[in-house]
C-alpha positions, 0 to 999 in steps of 0.5 A: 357402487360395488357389484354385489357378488352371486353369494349376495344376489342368491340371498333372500330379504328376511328383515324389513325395518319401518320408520315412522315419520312426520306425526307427533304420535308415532314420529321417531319409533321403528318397527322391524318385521322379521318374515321372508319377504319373497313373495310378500307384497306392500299390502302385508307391510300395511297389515303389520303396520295396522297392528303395531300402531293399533289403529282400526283405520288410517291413511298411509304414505309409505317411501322406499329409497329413490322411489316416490310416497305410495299412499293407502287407506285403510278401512272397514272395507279393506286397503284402498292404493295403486300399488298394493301388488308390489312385491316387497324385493322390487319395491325396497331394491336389493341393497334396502332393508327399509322404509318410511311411514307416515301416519297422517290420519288412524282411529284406535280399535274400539273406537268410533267416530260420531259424524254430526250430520247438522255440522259437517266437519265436527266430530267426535272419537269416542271408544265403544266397547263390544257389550256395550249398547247404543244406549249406552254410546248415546249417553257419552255423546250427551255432554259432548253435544253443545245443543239442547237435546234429550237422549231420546232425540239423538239417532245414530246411523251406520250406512244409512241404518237406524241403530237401535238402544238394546244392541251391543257393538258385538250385535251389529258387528262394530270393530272400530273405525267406524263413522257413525251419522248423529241426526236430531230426530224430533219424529213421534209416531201415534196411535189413534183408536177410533170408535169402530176399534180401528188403529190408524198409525200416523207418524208427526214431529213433536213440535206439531200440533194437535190441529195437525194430527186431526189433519192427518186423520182427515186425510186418512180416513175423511173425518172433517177435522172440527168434527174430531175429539181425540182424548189422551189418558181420560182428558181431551187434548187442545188444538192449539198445543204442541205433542210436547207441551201435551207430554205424549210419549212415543206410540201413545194411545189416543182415542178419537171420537167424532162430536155430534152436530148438536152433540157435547162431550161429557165424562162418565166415571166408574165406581173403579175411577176409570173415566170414559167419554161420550158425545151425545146430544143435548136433546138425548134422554138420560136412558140414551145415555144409559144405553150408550154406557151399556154399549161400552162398559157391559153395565145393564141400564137397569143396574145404572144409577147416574149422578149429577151435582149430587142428583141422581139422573131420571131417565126420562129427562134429558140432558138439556133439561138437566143443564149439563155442559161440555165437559161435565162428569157424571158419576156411575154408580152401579147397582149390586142388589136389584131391591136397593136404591140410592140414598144421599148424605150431605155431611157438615162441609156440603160434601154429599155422598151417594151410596147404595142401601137396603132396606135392611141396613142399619144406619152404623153400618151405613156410617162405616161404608160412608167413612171407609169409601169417602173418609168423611170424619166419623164424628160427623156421622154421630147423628143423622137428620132427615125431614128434620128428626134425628134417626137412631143409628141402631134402626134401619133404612125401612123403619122411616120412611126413606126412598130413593134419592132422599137426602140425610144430613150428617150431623156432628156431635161435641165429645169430652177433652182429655189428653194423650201422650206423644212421645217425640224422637230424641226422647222428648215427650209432650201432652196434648188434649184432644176429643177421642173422635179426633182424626191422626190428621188433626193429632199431626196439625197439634204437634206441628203446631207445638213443635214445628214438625211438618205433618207430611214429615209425621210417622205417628205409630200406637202399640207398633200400629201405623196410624192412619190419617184419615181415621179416628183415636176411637178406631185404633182404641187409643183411650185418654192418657195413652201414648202415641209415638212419633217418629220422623219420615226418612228422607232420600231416595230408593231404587226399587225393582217392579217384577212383571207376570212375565217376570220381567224386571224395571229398576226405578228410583222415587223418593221414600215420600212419593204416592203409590200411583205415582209409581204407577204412572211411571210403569204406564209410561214404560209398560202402557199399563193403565194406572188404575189395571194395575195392582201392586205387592209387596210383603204379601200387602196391596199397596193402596194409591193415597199411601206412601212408599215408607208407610210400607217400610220399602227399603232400597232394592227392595221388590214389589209384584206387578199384577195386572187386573183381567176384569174391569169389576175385579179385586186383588185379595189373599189367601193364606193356606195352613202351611203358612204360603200366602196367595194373591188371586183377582177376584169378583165380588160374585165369587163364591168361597167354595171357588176360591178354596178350588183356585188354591187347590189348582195352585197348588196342584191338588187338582187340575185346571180342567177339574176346577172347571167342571166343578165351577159349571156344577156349583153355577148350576147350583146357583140356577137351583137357588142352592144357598150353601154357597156364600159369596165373597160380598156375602161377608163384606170381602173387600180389596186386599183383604186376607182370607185363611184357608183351613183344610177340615180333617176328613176320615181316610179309609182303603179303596181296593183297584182291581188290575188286569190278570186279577191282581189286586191293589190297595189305596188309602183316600178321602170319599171326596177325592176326585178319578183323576187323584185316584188315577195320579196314585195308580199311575204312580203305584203302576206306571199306567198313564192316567189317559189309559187308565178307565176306572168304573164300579158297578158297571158304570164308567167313572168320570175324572173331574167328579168324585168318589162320592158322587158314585156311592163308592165307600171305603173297601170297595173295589174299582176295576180298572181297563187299560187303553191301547197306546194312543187311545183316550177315554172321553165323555158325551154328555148327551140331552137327557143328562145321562154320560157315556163313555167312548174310547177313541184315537186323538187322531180321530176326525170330529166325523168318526167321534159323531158315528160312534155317537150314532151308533150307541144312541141313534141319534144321526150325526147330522143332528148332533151339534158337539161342544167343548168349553162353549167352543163347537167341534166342526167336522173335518178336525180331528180331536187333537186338534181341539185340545181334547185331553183324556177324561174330558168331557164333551156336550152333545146337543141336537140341531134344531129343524131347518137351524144349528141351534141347541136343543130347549134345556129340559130336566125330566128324570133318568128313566134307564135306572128303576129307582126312577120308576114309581107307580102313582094314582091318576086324578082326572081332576088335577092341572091339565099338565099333571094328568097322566094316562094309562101306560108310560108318563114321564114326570120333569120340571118345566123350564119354559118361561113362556108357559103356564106350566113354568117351573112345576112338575108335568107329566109327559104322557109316552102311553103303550108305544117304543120310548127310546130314554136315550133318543127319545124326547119327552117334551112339556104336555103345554108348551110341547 
């Protein structure tokens, strides 16, 4: 071998060529890395040898010439070998410019391996993109895996961490090359809410029964397991079943109840379809369990009518004597009017419907709320019979001699035949005789049976009217010799979007022919919104459980709102303003009309949510007066999903005059009926001025926010002067016992301490009488005002603390003596009621409020004579009841 010369000895490598060797994938291809190898070492060869195959890891073997297989693995955690130091020079020798490779195991970039934990040594490379999810890389693994699993049951684990559905690869940091563990997990966890509104969490396998989660619980909390009920979705789960046969999903909702020694478990459904279940004793009277119900539900027991097998429960009886066993349901009707009472209808069939009734109501009318809430036919209802004479439809309940719990039969009545037109698709058209009484369901059984189209499969339609089943020719106004169109129900599916309040969004797909509520319930398995808090929309239409998808013309992709219902007696209805804007707003049948035309102004930003609050506490002191004017929604008969329209009357406009400081002068056009605030919203516009600094006040007197311009005689052209506030200081009101409202000025910053102080020092009433209220939330001194949320304008209640208690004052109602029109001089009569006699000096005349007293509810006397009378600190008290 020739001696290499200086020359030689002096230059430097500055190629490398790499030669794969020995796998069928990379065998026979060259790599040639071009770089000064002077001071680079094997681990940067490995570096370029990683990325020319394009693998995340591999084992290596590399050979130089007359030099022994250096072997490396390459992972996540880096290069792993005995000689990654060696300079490149030293390793090649000076004469070799190459080496050989062996790539004896690699895994692509962007691919990872799926380690089956029950069979070791099976595997599966799949690739995983970096905004792909967990979800999505459990579903490529589902056909790959030979064994009967749900994509629910398969858990994926990287270095001992569960990976969860919603991260992407990106998230959690996945390159590639990484092994990921595939476990079988057949783990439920469960919630179970006892009747002390205790959550106990336990966690079980599938396969487990229900006597097993009882034995938990057992040992949990020491409930004797054969004492236990636990009840899912209104129905109680059976010992022997497994969590699957039971379809319990993960984190469901269980209710445990405890079985009394002697106790059965009975059902109480609500007039809403929402089922309850209580132990109680056999031995238990039928106002025990009233008791019970009003423990649980907020229903007084004098509002509860309980039926049974068609009988309305007595409350002196008991369960026993009534023979009701395990399991039974009792149905809870709930009374609306304290002078009603319950009436039973058996209808031809035996059907037999107990309703609410007055003595004023008309047996048409009475047919109407039998048909409407039971859908029992309405030619069945023609006549009725009780104690065997027929009653005229046209007289009321009190003109025979019905009491609660009588029983009427529903009698029915032969109707003339004629015939209707109906027209078939493709053109077709056919007659049918039929009654005018006839329902739409016995109109679809005749097509069927003349032209063999299933009735689930019918769409009858009149005047572009979708005809309802359950109701009648009579009721659409379909006349003999009419037609009626048929069309077939679309077959196939539809993927519709569910928005949630949050405005969250659920793609689901259902068959056009699917129920309403079998869209919901697949919302509770997803939200765990109980089917019956739910209210569904769309175009502005309630979608009502019994109807179908397509009875609403749902199209694919098309959105239905999700509302949930806040109260357990609400409903759903529409309002729909002049401007055409269509409102949804849960409502109580005690809702008043006036409170349904403010929650649209607060919608639509006419007023604030704190006005729409001071005026619902003016209209219910309204209604404690007996003030009439406000009708209700169940005044008119409103029912779910009905649709209101809201016109605004026209009110006459004028000018108000502002008068600014530095006596400049603004002018405003307004209603006599807008409220302070509006007026502020306009100077703060005109001016800058924030509405907090801004204090209005006319004819001396300070004008609060929520009330309006009415309310302090102000007329067109007169003047308000306005005071500006310092910067960080709000107007708010006291409400003090006697009626009257007064003005402070305060920092937000100011303790609940200071504001009691200036109370002390403008009524003399000391601050640790004082007892402060907001919104039914009392102000507790060491806070400041801030902290309670307190905004300008807001107004505060001050009620005195009672000797040796904290509670309010007795609400008393005497007159406003700080004004003169109060005053009057009357004569005194020796002879009047004890508690109308005056005496000379002062006498302060007012409403007793004190049920208790013999003076409740007429006007007395208070008798101050010739002594100091404070009218703001001063109490004037009944002259009986003191």
């Amino acid at each position: 071998m020739e001696t290499p010369t200086l020359e030689e000895q002096n230059q430097t490598l500055n190629h490398l060529n790499v030669v794969f060797v020995g796998n069928e994938a990379f065998a026979g291809k060259k790599m040639t890395i071009q770089d000064n190898f002077e001071q680079k070492t094997i681990e940067y060869v490995i570096q370029k040898t990683m990325e020319f195959i394009g693998a995340a890891t591999s084992e290596l073997s590399f050979v130089a010439e007359y030099q022994t297989a250096m072997k490396f693995k390459v992972d996540k955690k880096g290069v792993q070998g005995d000689d990654l130091n060696k300079g490149i020079e030293a390793l090649t020798g000076f004469m070799s410019s190459g080496l050989s490779c062996c790539v004896e195991r690699s895994m692509p970039v962007g691919v990872v391996r799926i380690q089956m934990k029950e069979k070791e040594g099976q595997y599966f490379d799949i690739p995983f993109g970096k905004q792909e999810t967990i979800l999505d890389l459990k579903k490529k693994i589902l056909p790959l895996i030979s064994q009967d699993y749900t994509i629910e049951e398969i858990m994926l684990k990287l270095d001992d961490c569960i990976l969860l559905n919603d991260k992407t690869a990106e998230q959690i940091n996945i390159q590639g090359g990484e092994e990921f563990i595939l476990q079988r997990d057949i783990s439920l966890r469960l919630q179970i809410h006892t009747q002390q509104n205790k959550i106990i969490e336990i966690e079980l396998e599938k396969t487990d029964t229900i006597s097993a989660i009882k034995q938990k619980i057992e040992e949990k909390e020491n409930f004797p397991s054969d004492h236990q009920r636990l009840i899912y979705q209104g129905k109680q789960l059976e010992d022997s079943k497994t969590i699957q046969e039971c379809a319990l999903p993960e984190k469901a909702i269980l209710k445990l109840t405890i079985r009394l020694p002697n106790g059965i478990l009975i059902s109480i459904k609500k007039p809403s379809g929402k089922i309850i279940q209580l132990d109680i004793e056999k031995s238990s009277k039928i106002e025990q369990l009233k008791q019970k119900i009003e423990d649980l539900e907020d229903v007084p027991t004098e509002k509860q009518w309980l039926i049974y097998n068609s009988h309305e429960l007595e409350d002196q009886h008991t369960i026993e004597e009534y023979n009701i066993p395990e399991e039974s349901v009792i149905h809870l009707s709930v009374k609306r009017h304290m002078d009603s009472m319950l009436v039973f209808f058996e209808s031809v069939s035996g059907k037999t419907v107990g309703l609410e009734v007055q003595n004023e109501d008309t047996m048409d009318s009475i047919r109407s709320r039998i048909e409407k809430q039971e859908g029992i036919r309405i030619n069945q209802q023609i006549q009725h019979q009780f104690e065997g004479q027929k009653i005229d439809s046209k007289k009321k309940i009190s003109d025979y001699k019905i009491s609660q719990g009588s029983q009427l039969h529903l009698i029915q009545q032969h109707h003339p035949l004629g015939r209707i037109n109906i027209t078939l698709p493709k053109g077709k058209s056919i007659y049918l005789s039929v009654e005018l009484s006839s329902t739409i369901s016995d109109i679809k059984k005749k097509i069927e049976q003349s032209e063999n189209y299933q009735q689930k499969d019918q769409y009858l339609t009149f005047n572009e009217i979708k005809l309802e089943d359950n109701r009648t020719l009579q009721d659409y106004k379909i006349k003999f010799r009419d037609t009626i169109c048929l069309q077939l129900i679309p077959l196939g599916n539809v993927n519709i979007i569910i928005r949630t309040q949050k405005q969250k969004m659920i793609e689901l797909e259902f068959a056009k022919t699917e129920l309403v509520e079998d869209v919901k319930l697949k919302i509770e398995e997803i939200e765990s919104i109980p089917t019956e808090q739910q209210f569904l929309i769309f175009n502005n239409h309630l979608l009502e459980d019994g109807m179908r998808l397509y009875n609403y013309n749902i199209q694919e992709q098309s959105v239905v709102q999700l509302e949930v219902k806040q109260q357990e007696s609400g409903m759903l209805i529409f309002v729909e303003t002049s401007k055409g804007k269509i409102y949804s707003l849960e409502v109580q049948c005690s809702d008043s009309i006036t409170s349904i035309r403010k929650r649209i102004e607060v919608i639509e930003g006419t007023i604030s949510e704190t006005e729409y609050q001071q005026q619902t506490e003016r209209e219910s002191e309204s209604k404690k007066n007996n003030n009439n004017n406000n009708k209700t929604l169940q005044d008119y008969n409103i029912q779910q999903g009905s649709t209101l329209h809201l016109d605004y009357q026209c009110k006459p406009l004028g000018k108000i005059n502002i008068g600014l400081p530095k006596e400049k002068q603004i002018s405003f056009v307004v209603e006599i009926s807008d409220s302070v605030i509006s007026v502020k919203k306009k100077i703060q516009e005109e001016t800058g001025i924030q509405e907090k600094q801004q204090c209005l006040s006319f004819q001396e007197q300070e004008l609060e926010n929520e009330k309006q311009l009415s309310e302090y005689n102000v007329k067109f052209n007169d003047t308000l002067k306005l005071t500006v506030l310092p910067a960080g200081v709000i107007q708010i009101f006291v409400k003090i016992p006697n009626g009257k409202t007064l003005p402070f000025e305060i920092d937000s910053d100011d303790t609940v301490d200071n504001l009691k102080l200036n109370i002390q020092e403008k009524t003399k009433i000391f601050s640790d009488k004082q007892r402060l209220v907001i919104s039914g939330k009392q102000l507790e001194d060491g806070h400041t005002i801030s902290e309670y949320d307190i905004k300008h304008g807001s107004t505060v209640d001050l009620e005195l603390r009672l000797p040796g208690g904290v509670g309010p004052t007795p609400s008393k109602q005497f007159v406003n003596v700080t004004g003169n029109q109060t005053l009057k001089v009357i004569r005194s009569d020796s002879t009047a009621a004890k508690w109308r006699q005056a005496e000379a000096g002062l006498s302060i005349e007012g409403l007793c409020q004190n049920e208790q007293c013999e003076a409740f509810g007429k006007m007395v006397i208070f008798k101050a004579g010739f002594t100091d009378f404070d009218s703001i600190s001063d109490e004037a008290t009944c002259p009986i009841c003191q």
